[in-house]
VOBA-1610 file (N, C-alpha, C; in pm, whole numbers, padded with zeros to 5 digits, always signed):
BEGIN
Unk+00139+02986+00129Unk+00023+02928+00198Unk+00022+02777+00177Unk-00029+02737+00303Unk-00004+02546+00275Unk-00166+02460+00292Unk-00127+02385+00358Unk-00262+02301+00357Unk-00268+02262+00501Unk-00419+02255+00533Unk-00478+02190+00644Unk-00565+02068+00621Unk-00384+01973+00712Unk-00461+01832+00695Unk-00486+01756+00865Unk-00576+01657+00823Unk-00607+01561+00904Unk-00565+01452+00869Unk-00497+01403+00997Unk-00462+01240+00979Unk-00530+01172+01073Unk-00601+01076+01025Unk-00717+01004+01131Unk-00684+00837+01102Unk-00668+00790+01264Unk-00619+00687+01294Unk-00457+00694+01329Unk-00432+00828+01375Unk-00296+00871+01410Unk-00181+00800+01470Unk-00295+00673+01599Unk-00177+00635+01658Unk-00204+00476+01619Unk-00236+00424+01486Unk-00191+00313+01441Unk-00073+00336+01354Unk-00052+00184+01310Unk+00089+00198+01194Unk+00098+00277+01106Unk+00006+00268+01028Unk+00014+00292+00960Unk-00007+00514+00935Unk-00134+00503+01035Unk-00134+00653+01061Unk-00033+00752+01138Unk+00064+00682+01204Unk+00181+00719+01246Unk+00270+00756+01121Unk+00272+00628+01026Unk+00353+00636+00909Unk+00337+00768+00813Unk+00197+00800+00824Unk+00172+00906+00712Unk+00236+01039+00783Unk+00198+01053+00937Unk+00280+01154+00986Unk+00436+01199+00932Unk+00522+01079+00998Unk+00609+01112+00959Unk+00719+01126+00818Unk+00592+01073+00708Unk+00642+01075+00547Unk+00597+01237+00538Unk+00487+01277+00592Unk+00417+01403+00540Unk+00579+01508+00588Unk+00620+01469+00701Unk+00690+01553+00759Unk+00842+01554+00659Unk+00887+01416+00661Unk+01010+01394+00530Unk+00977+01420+00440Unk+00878+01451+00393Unk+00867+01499+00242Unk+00822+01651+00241Unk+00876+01696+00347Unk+00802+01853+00344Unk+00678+01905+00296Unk+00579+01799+00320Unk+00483+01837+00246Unk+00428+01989+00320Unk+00376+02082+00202Unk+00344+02238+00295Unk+00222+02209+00339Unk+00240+02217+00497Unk+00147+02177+00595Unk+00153+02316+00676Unk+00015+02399+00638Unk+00010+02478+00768Unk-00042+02448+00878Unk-00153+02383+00899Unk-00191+02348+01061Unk-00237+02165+01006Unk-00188+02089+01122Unk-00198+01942+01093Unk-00275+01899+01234Unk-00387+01823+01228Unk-00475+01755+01337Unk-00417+01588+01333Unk-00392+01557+01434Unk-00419+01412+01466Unk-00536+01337+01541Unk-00589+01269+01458Unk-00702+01204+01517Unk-00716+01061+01543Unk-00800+01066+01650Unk-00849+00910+01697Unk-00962+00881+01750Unk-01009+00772+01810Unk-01061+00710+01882Unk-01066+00787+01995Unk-01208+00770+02075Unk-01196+00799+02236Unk-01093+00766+02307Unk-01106+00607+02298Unk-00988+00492+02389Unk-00865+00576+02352Unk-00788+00655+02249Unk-00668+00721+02246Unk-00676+00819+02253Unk-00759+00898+02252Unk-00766+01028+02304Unk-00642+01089+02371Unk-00593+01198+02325Unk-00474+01225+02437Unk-00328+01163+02400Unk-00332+01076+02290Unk-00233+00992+02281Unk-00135+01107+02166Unk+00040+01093+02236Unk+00094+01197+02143Unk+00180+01091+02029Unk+00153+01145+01942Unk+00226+01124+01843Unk+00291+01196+01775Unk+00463+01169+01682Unk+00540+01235+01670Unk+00534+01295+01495Unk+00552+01426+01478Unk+00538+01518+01348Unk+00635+01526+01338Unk+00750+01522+01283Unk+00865+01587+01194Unk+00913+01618+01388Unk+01009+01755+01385Unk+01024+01741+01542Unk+00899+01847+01607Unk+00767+01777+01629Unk+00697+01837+01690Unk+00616+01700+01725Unk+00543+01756+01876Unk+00513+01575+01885Unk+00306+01643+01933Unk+00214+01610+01858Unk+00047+01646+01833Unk-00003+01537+01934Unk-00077+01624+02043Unk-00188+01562+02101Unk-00292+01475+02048Unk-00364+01370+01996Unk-00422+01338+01944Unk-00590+01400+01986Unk-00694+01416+01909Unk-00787+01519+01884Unk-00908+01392+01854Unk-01004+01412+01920Unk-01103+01318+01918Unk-01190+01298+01779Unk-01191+01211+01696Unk-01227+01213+01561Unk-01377+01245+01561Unk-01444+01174+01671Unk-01588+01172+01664Unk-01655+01338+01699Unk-01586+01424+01757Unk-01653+01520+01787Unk-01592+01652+01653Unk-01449+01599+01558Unk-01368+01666+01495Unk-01491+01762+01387Unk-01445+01918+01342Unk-01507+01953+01240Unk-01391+01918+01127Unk-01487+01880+01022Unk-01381+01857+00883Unk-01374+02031+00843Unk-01477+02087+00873Unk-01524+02278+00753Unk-01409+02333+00816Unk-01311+02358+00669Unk-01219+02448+00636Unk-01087+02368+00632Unk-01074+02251+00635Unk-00972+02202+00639Unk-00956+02113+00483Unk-00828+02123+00414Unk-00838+02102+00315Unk-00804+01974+00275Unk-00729+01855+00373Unk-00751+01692+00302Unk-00731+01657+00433Unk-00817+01487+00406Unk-00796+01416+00518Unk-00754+01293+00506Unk-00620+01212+00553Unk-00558+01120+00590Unk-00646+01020+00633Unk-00716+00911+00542Unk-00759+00795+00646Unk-00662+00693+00661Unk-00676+00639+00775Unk-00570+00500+00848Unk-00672+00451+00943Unk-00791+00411+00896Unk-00855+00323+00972Unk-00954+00262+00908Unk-01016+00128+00995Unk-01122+00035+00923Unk-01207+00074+00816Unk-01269+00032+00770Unk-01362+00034+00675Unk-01536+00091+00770Unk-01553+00050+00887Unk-01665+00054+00943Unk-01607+00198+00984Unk-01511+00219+01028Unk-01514+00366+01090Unk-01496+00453+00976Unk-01465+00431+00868Unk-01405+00511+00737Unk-01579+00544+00647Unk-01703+00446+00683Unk-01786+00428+00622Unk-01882+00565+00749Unk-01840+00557+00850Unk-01883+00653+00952Unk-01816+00784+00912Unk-01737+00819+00927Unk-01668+00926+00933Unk-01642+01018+00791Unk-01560+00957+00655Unk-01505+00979+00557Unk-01662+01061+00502Unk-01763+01055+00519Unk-01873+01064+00400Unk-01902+01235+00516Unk-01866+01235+00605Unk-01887+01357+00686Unk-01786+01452+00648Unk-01652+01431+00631Unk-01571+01522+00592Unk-01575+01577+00458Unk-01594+01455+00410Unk-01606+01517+00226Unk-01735+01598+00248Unk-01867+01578+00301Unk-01967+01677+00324Unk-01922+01811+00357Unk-01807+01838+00440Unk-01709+01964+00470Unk-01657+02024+00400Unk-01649+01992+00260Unk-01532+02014+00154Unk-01403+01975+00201Unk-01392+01858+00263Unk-01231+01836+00278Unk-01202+01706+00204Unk-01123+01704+00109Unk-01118+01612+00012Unk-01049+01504+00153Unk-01106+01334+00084Unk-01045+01240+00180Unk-00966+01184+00098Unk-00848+01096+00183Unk-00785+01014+00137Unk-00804+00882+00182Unk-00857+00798+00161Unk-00885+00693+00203Unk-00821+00555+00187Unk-00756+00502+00305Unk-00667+00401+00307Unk-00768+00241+00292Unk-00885+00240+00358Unk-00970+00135+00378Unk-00956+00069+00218Unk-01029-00038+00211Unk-01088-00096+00144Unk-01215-00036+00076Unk-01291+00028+00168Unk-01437+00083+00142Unk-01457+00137-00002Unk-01403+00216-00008Unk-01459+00289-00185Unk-01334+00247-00281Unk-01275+00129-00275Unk-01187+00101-00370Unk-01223+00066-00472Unk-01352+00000-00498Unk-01425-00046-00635Unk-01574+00015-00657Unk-01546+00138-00612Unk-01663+00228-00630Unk-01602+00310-00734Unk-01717+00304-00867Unk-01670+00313-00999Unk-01647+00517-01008Unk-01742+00575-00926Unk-01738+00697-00947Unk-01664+00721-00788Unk-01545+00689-00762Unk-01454+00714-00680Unk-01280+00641-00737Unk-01194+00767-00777Unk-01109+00721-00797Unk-01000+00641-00727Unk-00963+00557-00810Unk-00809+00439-00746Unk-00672+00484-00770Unk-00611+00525-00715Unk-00463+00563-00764Unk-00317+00512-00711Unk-00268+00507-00785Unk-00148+00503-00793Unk-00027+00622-00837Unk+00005+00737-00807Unk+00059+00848-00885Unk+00128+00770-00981Unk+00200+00693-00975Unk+00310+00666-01086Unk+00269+00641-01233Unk+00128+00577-01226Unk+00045+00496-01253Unk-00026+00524-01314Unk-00136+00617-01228Unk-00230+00667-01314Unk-00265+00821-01266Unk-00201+00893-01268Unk-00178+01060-01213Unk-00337+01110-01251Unk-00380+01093-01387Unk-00457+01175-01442Unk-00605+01138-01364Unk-00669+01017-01286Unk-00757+00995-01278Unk-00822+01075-01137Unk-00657+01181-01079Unk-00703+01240-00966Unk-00826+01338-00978Unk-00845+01402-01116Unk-00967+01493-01153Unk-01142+01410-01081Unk-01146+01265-01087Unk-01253+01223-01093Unk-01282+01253-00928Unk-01202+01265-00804Unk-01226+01299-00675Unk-01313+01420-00688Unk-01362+01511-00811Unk-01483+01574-00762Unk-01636+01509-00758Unk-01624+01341-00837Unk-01743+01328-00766Unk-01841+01289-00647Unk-01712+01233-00572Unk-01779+01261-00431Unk-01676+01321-00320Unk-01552+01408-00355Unk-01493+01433-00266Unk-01435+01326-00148Unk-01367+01222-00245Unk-01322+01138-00189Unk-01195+01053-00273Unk-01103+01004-00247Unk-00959+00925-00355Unk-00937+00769-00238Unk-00929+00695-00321Unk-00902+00558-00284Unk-00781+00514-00306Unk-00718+00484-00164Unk-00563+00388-00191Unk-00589+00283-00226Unk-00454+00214-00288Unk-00539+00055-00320Unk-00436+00005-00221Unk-00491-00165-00218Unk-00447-00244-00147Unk-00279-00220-00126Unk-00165-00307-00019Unk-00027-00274-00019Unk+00036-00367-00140Unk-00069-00489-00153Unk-00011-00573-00233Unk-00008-00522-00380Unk-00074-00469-00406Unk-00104-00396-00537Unk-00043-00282-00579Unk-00013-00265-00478Unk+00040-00111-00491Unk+00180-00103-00575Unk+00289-00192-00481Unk+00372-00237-00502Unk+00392-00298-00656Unk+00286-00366-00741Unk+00302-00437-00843Unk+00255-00381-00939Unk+00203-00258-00914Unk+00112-00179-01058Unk+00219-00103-01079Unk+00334-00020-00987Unk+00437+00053-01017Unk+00530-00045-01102Unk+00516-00161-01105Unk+00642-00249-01207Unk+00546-00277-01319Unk+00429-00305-01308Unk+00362-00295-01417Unk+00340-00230-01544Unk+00287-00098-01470Unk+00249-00043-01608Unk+00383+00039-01680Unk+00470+00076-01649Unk+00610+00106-01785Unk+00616-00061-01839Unk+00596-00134-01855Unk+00591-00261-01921Unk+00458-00252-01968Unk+00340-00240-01928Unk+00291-00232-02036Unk+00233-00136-02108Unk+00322-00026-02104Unk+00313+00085-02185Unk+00384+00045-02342Unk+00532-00032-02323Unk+00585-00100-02363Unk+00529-00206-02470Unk+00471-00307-02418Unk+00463-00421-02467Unk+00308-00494-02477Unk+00207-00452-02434Unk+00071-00457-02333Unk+00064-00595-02257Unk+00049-00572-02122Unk+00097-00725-02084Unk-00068-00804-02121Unk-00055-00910-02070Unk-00201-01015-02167Unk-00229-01046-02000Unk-00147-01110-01933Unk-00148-01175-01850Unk-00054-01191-01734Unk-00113-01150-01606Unk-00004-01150-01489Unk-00041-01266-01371Unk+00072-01338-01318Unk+00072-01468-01243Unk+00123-01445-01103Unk+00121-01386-00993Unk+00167-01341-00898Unk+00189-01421-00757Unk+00276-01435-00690Unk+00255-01513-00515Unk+00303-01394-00488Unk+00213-01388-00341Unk+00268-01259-00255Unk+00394-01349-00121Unk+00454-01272-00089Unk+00477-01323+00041Unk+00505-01180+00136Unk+00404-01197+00184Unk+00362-01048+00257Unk+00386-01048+00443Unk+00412-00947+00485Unk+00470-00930+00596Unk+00314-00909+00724Unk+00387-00941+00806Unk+00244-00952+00940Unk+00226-00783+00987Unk+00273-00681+00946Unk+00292-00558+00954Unk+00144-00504+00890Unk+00125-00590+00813Unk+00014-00584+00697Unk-00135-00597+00806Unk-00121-00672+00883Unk-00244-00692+00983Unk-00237-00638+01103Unk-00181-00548+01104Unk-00166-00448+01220Unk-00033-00483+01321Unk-00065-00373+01471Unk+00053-00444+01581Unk+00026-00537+01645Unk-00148-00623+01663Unk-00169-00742+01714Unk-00047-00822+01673Unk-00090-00836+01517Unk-00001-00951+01468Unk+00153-00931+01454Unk+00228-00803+01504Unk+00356-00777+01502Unk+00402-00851+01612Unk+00303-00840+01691Unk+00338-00902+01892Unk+00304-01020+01822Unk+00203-01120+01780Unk+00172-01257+01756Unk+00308-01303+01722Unk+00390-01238+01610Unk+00513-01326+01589Unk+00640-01319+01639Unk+00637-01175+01714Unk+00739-01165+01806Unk+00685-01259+01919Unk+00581-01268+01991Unk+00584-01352+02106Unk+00580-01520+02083Unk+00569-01530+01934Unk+00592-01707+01926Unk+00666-01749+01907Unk+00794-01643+01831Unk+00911-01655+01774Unk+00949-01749+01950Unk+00997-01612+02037Unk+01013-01627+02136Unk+01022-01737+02233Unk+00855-01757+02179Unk+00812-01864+02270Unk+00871-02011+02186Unk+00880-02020+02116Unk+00959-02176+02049Unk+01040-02241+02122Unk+01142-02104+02190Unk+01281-02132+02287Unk+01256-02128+02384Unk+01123-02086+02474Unk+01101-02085+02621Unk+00987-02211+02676Unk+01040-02360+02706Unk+00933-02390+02753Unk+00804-02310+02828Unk+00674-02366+02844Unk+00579-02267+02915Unk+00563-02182+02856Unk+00595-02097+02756Unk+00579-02014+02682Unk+00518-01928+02595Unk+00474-02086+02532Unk+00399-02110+02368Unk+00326-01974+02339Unk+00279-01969+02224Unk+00220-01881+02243Unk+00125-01919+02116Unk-00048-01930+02130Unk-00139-01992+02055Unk-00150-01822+01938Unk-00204-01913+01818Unk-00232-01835+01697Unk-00379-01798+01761Unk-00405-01658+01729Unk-00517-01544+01721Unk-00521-01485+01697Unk-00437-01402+01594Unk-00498-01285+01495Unk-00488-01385+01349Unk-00397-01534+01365Unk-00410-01599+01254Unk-00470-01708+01278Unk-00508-01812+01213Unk-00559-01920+01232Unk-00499-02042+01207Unk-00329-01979+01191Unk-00226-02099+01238Unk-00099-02012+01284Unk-00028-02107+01365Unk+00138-02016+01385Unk+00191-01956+01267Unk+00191-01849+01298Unk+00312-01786+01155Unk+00458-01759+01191Unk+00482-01769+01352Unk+00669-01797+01330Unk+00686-01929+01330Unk+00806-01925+01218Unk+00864-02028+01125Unk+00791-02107+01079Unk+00660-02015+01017Unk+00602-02085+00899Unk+00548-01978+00810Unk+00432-02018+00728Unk+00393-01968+00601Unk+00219-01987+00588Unk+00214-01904+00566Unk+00028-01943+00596Unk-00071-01854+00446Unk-00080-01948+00355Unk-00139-01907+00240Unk-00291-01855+00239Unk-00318-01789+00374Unk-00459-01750+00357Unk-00429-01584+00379Unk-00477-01512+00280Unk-00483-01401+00372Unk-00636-01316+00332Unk-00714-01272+00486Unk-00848-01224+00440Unk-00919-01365+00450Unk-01095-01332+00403Unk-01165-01467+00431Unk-01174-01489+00223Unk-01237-01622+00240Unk-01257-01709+00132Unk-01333-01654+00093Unk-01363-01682-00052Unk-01473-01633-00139Unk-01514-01776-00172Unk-01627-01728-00289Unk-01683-01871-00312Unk-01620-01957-00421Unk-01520-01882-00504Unk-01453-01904-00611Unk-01357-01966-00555Unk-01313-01990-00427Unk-01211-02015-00399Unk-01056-01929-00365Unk-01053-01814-00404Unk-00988-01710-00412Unk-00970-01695-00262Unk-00880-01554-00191Unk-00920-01509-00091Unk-00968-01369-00072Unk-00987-01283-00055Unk-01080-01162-00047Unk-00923-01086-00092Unk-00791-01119-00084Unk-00674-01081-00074Unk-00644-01061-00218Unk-00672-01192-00315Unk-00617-01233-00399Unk-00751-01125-00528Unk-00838-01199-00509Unk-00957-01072-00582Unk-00928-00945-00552Unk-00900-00865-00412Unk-00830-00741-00424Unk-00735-00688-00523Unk-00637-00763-00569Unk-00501-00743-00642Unk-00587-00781-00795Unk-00658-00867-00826Unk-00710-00892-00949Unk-00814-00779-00995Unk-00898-00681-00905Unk-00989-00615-00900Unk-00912-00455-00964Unk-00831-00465-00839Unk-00741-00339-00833Unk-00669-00287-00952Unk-00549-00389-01007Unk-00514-00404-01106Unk-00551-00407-01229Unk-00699-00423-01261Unk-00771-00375-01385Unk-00839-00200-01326Unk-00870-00208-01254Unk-00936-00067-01258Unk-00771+00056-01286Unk-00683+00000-01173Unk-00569+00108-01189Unk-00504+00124-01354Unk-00502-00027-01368Unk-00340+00025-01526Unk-00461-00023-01647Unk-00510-00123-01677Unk-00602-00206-01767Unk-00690-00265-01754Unk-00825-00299-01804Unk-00931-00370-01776Unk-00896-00478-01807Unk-00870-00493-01932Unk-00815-00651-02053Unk-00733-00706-01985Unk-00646-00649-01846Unk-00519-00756-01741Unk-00588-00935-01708Unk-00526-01002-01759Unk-00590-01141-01678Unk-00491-01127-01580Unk-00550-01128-01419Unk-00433-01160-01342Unk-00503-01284-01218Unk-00451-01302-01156Unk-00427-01442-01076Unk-00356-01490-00988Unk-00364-01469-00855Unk-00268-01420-00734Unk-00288-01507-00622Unk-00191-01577-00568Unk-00202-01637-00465Unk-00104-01576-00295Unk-00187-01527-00206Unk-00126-01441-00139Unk-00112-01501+00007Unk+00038-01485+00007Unk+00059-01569+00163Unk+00118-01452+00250Unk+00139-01537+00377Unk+00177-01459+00518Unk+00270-01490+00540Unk+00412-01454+00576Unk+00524-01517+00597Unk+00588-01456+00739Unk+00654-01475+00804Unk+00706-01431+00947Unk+00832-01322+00907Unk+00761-01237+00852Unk+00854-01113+00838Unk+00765-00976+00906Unk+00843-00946+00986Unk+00807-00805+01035Unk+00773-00667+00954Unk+00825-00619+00857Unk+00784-00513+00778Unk+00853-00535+00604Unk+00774-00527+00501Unk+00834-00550+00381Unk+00725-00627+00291Unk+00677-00641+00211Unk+00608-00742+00112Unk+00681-00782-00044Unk+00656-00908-00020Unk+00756-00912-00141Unk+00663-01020-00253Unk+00698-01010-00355Unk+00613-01030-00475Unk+00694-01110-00567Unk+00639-01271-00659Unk+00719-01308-00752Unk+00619-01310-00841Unk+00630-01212-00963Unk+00539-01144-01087Unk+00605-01257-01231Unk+00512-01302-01296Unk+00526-01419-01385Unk+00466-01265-01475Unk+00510-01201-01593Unk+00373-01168-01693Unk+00411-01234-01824Unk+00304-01224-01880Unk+00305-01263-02041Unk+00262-01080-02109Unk+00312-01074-02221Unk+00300-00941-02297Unk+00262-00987-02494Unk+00211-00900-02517Unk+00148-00951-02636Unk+00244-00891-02756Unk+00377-00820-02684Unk+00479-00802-02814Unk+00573-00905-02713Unk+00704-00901-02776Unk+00842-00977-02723Unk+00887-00814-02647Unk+00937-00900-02546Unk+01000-00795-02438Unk+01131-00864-02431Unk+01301-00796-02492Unk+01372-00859-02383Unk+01420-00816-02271Unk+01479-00899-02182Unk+01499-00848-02048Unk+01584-00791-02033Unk+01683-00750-02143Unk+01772-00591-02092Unk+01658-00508-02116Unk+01592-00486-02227Unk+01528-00378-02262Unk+01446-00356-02158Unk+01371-00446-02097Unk+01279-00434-01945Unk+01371-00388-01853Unk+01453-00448-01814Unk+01549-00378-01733Unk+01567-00229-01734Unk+01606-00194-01835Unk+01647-00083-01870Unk+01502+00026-01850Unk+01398+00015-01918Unk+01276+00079-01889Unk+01248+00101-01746Unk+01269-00051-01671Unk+01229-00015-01544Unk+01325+00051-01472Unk+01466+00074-01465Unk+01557+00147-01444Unk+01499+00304-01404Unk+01461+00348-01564Unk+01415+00515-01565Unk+01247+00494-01539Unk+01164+00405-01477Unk+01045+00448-01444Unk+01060+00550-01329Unk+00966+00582-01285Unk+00937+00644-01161Unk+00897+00524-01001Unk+00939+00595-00912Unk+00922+00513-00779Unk+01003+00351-00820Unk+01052+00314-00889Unk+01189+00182-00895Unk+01297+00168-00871Unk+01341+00110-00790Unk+01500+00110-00855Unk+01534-00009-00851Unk+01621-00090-00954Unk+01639-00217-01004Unk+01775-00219-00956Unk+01759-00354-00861Unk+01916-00387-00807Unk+01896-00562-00851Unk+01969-00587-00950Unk+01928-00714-01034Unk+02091-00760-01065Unk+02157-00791-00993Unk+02299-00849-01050Unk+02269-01009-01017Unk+02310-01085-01123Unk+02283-01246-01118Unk+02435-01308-01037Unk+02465-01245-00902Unk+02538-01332-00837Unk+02475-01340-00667Unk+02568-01343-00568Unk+02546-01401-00428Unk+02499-01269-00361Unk+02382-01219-00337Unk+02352-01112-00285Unk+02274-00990-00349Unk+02299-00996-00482Unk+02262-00923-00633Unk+02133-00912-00627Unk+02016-00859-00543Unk+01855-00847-00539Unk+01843-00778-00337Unk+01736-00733-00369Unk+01689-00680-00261Unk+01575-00813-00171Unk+01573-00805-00050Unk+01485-00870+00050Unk+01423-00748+00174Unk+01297-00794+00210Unk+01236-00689+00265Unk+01317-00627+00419Unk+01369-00728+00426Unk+01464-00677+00564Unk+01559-00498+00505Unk+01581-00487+00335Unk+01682-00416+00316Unk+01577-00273+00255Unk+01446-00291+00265Unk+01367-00231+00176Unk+01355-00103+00325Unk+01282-00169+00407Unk+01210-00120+00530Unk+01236+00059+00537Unk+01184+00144+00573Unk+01189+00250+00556Unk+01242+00303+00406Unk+01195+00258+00285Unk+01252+00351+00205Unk+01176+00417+00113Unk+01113+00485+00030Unk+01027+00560-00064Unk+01020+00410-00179Unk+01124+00370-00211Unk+01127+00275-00352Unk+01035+00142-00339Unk+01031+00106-00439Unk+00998-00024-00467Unk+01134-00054-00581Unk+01167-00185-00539Unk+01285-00246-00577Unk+01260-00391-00647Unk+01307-00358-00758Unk+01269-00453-00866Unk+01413-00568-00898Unk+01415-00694-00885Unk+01488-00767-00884Unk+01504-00930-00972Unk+01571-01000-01009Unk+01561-01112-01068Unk+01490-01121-01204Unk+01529-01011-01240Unk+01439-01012-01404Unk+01471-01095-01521Unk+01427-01173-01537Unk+01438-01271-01679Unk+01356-01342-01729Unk+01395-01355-01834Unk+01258-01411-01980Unk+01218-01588-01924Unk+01118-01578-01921Unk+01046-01635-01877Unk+00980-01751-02052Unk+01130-01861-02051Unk+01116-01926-02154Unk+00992-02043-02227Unk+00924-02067-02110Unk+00790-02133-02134Unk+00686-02062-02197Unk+00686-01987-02240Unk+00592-01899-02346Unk+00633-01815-02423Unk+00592-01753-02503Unk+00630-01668-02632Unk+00731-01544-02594Unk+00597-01497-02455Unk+00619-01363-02457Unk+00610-01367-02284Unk+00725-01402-02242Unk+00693-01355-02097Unk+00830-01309-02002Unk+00800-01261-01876Unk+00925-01217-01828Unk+00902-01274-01653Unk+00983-01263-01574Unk+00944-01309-01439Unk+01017-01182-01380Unk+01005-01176-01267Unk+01056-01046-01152Unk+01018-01080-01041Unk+01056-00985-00927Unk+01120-01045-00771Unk+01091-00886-00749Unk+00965-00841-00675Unk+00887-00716-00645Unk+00922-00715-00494Unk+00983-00588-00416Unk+01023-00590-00252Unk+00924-00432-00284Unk+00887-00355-00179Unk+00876-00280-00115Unk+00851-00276+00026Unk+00835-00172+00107Unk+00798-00137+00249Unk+00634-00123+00242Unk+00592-00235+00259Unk+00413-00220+00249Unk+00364-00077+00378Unk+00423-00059+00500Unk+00388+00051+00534Unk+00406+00184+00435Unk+00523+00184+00365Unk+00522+00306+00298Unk+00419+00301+00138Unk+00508+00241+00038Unk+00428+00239-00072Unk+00343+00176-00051Unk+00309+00061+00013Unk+00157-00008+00051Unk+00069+00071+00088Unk+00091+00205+00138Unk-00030+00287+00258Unk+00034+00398+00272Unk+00152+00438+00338Unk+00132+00579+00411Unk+00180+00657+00298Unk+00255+00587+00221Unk+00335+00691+00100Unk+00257+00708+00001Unk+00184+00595-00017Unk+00111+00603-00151Unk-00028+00734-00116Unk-00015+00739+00018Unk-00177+00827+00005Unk-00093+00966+00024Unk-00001+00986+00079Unk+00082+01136+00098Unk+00119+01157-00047Unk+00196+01075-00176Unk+00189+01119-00299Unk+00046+01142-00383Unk-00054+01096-00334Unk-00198+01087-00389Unk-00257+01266-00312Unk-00156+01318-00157Unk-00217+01415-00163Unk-00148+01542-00208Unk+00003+01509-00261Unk+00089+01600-00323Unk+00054+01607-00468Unk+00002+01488-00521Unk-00087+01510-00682Unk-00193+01616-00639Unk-00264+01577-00564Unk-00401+01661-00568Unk-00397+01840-00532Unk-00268+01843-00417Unk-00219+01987-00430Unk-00157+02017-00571Unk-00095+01956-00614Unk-00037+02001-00719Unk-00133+02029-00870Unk-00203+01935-00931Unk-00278+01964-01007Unk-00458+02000-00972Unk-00456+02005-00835Unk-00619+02022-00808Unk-00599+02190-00760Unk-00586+02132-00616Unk-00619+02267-00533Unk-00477+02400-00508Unk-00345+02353-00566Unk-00266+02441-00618Unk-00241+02561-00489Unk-00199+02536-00382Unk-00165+02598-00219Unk-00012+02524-00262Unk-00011+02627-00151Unk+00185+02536-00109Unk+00317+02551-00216
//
């Protein structure tokens, strides 16, 4: 016997993505709904080799179905998500919305497996951000290790991250550079992002931060440690799918960097491709479709006592979002509701 899930927001990126991980990973799926919007109504999207009508979310019953896939906004996730869990259908929630809601858990499987028990108090589990996601899996076997004190982070994160507006924004400016008449004006950003770099991502806070950068600082104490000082500056770069991360930490024992190496080697969800010559590290172009996060450029970081630097790639569609909530619902079959 398997599970009856819902995936809602089916025919965005990211809800496409969970489809077809649910399907590569065999997850035991006896009957699967795709849901949307009116405006998509009707729209097919592809399952493993079976291709699902999409199923109108607003009229959908959650009663009897046993988890639900979110891949959409926060305003529709704040509509919808609090109706299904009313169903008994545990949610998975990709939004932002209940990520720092203290009696709603944050997970990471690799990470923090055990905190899946707390989804009975409102019948609901929170993905965290893509940027985070990616950096708590290199994190915490280090500081299981060593306890880190302090983490220093730049993102350089992919336009994949802001939906397919902004996939077309940089394919059509790329474009347009070489076609007089062409041009093509910034509007999902608030400057050109082909062949450039744009250090805002999200709106400003009053601290100065960006709603981006407090995400990853927020996230990162609730998932691995409270005591984390971390500190993140998160940019946009003209890459199509991939986020990539340069992680500064300080640790309050001595770490050396074989021994880190080596730990992160046998963690879970890593794999370290770190050779110090012409090619020896991963870039998000090489990541794109894969389960891993790929850990690269590791070395001691000689300006302080105790520190190490690293070169963080993953596929922000997968471990950023669709993978991280399909392993968040293979934990919850596995140690919750026990089908399949």
């Amino acid at each position: 016997m398997g599970y009856k899930v819902a995936v809602v927001g089916a025919t965005g990126n990211v809800g496409r993505e969970m489809l077809n991980i649910l399907a590569e990973r065999q997850f035991p799926v006896d009957e699967i709904a795709a849901l949307a919007s009116r405006r998509s109504l009707g729209t097919e999207v592809s399952f493993g080799d079976k291709t699902l009508t999409t199923q109108d979310l607003d009229t959908f019953d959650f009663t009897g179905w046993d988890m639900a896939l979110f891949a959409v906004g926060s305003e529709a996730t704040k509509q919808y998500a609090p109706k299904a869990a009313a169903a008994g259908c545990v949610v998975i929630d990709n939004s932002s919305l209940y990520r720092y809601d203290p009696d709603i858990p944050l997970i990471v499987p690799e990470v923090n497996p055990d905190a899946i028990h707390g989804y009975k108090n409102k019948n609901i589990i929170a993905n965290p951000n893509c940027s985070t996601a990616q950096m708590v899996v290199a994190l915490k076997p280090l500081h299981d290790r060593a306890k880190i004190k302090r983490v220093v982070v730049s993102t350089y994160q992919s336009v994949s991250g802001s939906g397919k507006d902004a996939i077309d924004e940089l394919w059509n400016q790329t474009k347009g550079m070489y076609v007089p008449g062409q041009e093509v004006a910034p509007k999902v950003y608030p400057k050109q992002i082909a062949f450039n770099v744009i250090p805002h991502i999200d709106v400003f806070m009053d601290s100065g931060d960006t709603k981006e950068e407090w995400k990853m600082i927020a996230e990162t104490k609730k998932i691995v440690d409270p005591s984390i000082k971390v500190t993140a500056t998160c940019v946009r770069v003209p890459v199509f799918v991939g986020h990539s991360e340069s992680i500064n930490i300080e640790t309050e024992e001595f770490l050396d960097e074989d021994e880190a190496r080596d730990i992160l080697r046998q963690s879970p969800g890593l794999l370290v491709v770190d050779k110090r010559e012409d090619g020896g590290y991963v870039t998000p172009v090489e990541c794109v479709g894969d389960f891993a996060t790929f850990i690269s450029r590791i070395r001691q970081d000689v300006t302080i006592e105790n520190g190490l630097n690293m070169w963080c790639v993953s596929d922000n569609l997968r471990k950023g979002a669709a993978l991280n909530a399909v392993q968040i619902a293979e934990l919850l079959g596995r140690e919750v509701l026990k089908k399949g």
